[in-house]
C-alpha positions in Angstrom: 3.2 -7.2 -24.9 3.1 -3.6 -26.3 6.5 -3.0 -25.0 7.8 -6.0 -26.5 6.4 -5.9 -29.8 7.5 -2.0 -30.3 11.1 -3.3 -29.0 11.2 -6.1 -32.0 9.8 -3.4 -34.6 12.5 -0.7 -34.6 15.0 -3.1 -33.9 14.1 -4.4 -37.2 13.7 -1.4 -39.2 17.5 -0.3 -37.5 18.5 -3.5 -38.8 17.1 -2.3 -42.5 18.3 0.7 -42.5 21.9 0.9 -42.8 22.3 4.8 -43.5 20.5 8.2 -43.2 19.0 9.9 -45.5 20.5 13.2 -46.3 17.3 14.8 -48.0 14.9 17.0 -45.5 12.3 15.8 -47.3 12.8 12.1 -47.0 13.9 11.9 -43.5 10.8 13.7 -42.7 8.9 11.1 -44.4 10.8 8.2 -43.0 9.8 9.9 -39.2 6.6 10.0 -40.0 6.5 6.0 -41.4 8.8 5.2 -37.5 5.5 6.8 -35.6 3.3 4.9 -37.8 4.9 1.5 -37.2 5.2 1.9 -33.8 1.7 2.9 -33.0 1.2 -0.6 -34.6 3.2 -2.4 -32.8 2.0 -0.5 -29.6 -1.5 -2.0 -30.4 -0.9 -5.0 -32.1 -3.2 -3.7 -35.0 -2.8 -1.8 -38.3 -5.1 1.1 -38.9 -5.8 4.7 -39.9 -6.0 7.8 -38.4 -3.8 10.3 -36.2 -1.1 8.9 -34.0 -3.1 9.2 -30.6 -6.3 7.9 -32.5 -4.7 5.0 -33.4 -3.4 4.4 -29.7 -6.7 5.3 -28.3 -9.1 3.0 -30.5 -6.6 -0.2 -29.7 -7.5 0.8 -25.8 -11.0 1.6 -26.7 -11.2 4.9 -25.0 -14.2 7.5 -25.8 -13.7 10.7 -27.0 -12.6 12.1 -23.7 -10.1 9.8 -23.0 -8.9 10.4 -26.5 -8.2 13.8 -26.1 -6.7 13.1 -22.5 -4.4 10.8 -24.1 -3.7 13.9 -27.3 -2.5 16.5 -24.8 -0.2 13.8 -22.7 1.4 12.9 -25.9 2.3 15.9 -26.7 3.6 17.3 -23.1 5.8 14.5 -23.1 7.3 14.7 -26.5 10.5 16.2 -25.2 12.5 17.7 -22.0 15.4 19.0 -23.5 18.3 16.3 -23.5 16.9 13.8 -21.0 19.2 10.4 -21.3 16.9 9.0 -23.8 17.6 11.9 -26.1 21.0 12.0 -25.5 21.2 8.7 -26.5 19.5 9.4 -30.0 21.9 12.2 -30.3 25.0 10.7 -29.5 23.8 7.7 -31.9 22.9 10.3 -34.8 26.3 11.5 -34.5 28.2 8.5 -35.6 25.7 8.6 -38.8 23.6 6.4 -38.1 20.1 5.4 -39.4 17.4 7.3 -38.4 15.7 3.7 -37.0 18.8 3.3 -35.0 18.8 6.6 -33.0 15.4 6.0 -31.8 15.8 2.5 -31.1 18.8 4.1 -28.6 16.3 6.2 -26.6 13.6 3.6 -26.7 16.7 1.6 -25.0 17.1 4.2 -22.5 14.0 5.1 -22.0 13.4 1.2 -20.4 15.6 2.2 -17.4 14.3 2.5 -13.9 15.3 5.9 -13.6 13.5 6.5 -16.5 10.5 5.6 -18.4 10.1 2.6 -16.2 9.8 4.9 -13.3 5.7 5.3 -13.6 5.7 1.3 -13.5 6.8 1.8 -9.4 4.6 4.6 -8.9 1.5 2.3 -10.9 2.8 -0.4 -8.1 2.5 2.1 -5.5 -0.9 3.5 -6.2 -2.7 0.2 -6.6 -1.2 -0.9 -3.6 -2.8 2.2 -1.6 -6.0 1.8 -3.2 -6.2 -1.4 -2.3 -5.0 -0.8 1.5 -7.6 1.9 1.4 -10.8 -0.4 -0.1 -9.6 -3.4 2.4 -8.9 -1.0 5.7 -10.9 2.3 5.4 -9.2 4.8 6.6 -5.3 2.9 6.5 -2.4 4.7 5.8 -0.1 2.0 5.7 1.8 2.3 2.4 2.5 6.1 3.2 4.6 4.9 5.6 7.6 4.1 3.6 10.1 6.7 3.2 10.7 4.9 0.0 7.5 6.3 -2.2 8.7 6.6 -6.2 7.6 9.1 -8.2 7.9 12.6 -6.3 9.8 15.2 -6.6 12.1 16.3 -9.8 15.5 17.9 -9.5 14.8 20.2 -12.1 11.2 21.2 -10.8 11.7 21.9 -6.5 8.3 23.8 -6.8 6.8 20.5 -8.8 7.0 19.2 -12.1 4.5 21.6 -14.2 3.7 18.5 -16.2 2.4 16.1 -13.7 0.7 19.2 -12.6 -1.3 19.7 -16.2 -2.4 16.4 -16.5 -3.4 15.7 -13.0 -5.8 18.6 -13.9 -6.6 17.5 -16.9 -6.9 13.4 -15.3 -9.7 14.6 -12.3 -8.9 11.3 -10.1 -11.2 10.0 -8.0 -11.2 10.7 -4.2 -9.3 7.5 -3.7 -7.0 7.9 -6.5 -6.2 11.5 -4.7 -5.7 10.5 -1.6 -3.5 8.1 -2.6 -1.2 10.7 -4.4 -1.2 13.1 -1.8 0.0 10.1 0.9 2.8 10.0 -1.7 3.5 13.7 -1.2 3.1 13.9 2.3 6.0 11.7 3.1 8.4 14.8 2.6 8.0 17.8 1.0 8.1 16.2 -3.1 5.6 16.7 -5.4 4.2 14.1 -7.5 6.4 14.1 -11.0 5.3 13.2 -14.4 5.5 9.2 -13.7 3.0 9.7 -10.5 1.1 11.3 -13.2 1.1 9.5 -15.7 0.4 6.0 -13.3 -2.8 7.7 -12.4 -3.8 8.7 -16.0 -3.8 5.4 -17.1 -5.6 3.9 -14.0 -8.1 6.8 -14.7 -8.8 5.6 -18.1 -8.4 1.8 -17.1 -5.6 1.4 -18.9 -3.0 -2.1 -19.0 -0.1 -2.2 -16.6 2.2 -1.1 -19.4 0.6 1.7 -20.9 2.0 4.5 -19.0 5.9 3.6 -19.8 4.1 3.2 -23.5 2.5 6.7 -23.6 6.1 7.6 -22.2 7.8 6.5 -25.1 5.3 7.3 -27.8 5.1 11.0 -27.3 8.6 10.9 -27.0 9.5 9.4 -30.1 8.4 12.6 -31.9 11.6 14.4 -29.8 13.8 11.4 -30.2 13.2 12.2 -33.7 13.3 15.7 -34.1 16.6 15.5 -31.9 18.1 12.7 -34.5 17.2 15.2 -37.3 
């Protein structure tokens, strides 16, 4: 998979890489080299072009989809020091490689309380659709009090980003409906991994593309922060 195939790549570069490099210049350039290897391994293809174009061409989206997938990338290239990069920061600080401190908040970024977190909300929405298409009118998944992917400590009013691309997304009736269930089962708004589960169901994208896109716009921040 994607996930594993990125995993495998910086784990190998870290393992290259024993120290940083103190130039601005060349750790800049050794950045740029980590997003271009790991929108290959992402895909499972070399090629040329811009980050997201790369990304975008291995999942065959059109233009639009394209530059729905540009603007996510970059609204989730950092939130200020989220675990995953506090992890690349603490690793940074013991001098580590730059390899190294993004293969710690790729680490992090796997957790359930994490990245992972828009797998459970992908669960949860395909689940409701599918309720929906077999039972018209069936509410049955909004019955759990358990629903992931709503509400964010840090946003009480709702997470501004979930709220730019769901704008941005235009779901589908169904696809709507489904997210609103979710918020109706307290007063939570759908957060950036309820978003980010319906993006990629928007664009018909594989079951682990949305803890991909996750980690792909952030590992411009994990980098910046390691720098």
């Amino acid at each position: 998979t994607g996930k594993e195939r990125a995993f495998n790549y910086l784990a190998h570069i870290a393992a290259k890489q024993d120290t940083p490099i103190a130039r601005e210049g060349e750790i800049a350039k050794r950045g740029a080299s980590l997003l271009i290897g790991f929108s290959d391994a992402v895909s499972g293809k070399t090629g040329r072009g811009l980050f997201h174009q790369r990304l975008a061409r291995s999942w065959r989206l059109d233009p639009n989809g394209t530059d729905l997938l540009r603007r996510t990338l970059v609204l989730v290239s950092d939130h200020e020091l989220n675990p995953s990069s506090f992890a690349a920061r603490v690793t940074a600080s013991t001098g580590a490689s730059l390899a190294a401190c993004v293969l710690s908040g790729f680490a992090t970024l796997t957790g359930p309380r994490h990245g992972e977190a828009s797998a459970q909300a992908l669960a949860y929405l395909k689940q409701q659709l599918e309720d929906t298409s077999a039972r018209p009118g069936s509410n049955s998944a909004a019955i759990s009090s358990d629903i992931p992917a709503v509400g964010h400590a840090l946003y009480p009013k709702g997470d501004p980003r979930a709220k730019a691309i769901l704008q941005w997304t235009k779901p589908d009736p169904g696809l709507k409906h489904a997210i609103l269930q979710a918020e109706r089962t307290g007063e939570d708004r759908a957060n950036i991994d309820m978003a980010l589960a319906a993006l990629c169901l928007k664009l018909n994208l594989p079951d682990d593309a949305p803890f991909l896109i996750f980690a792909a716009g952030r590992m411009v921040g994990w980098i910046a922060h390691a720098i």
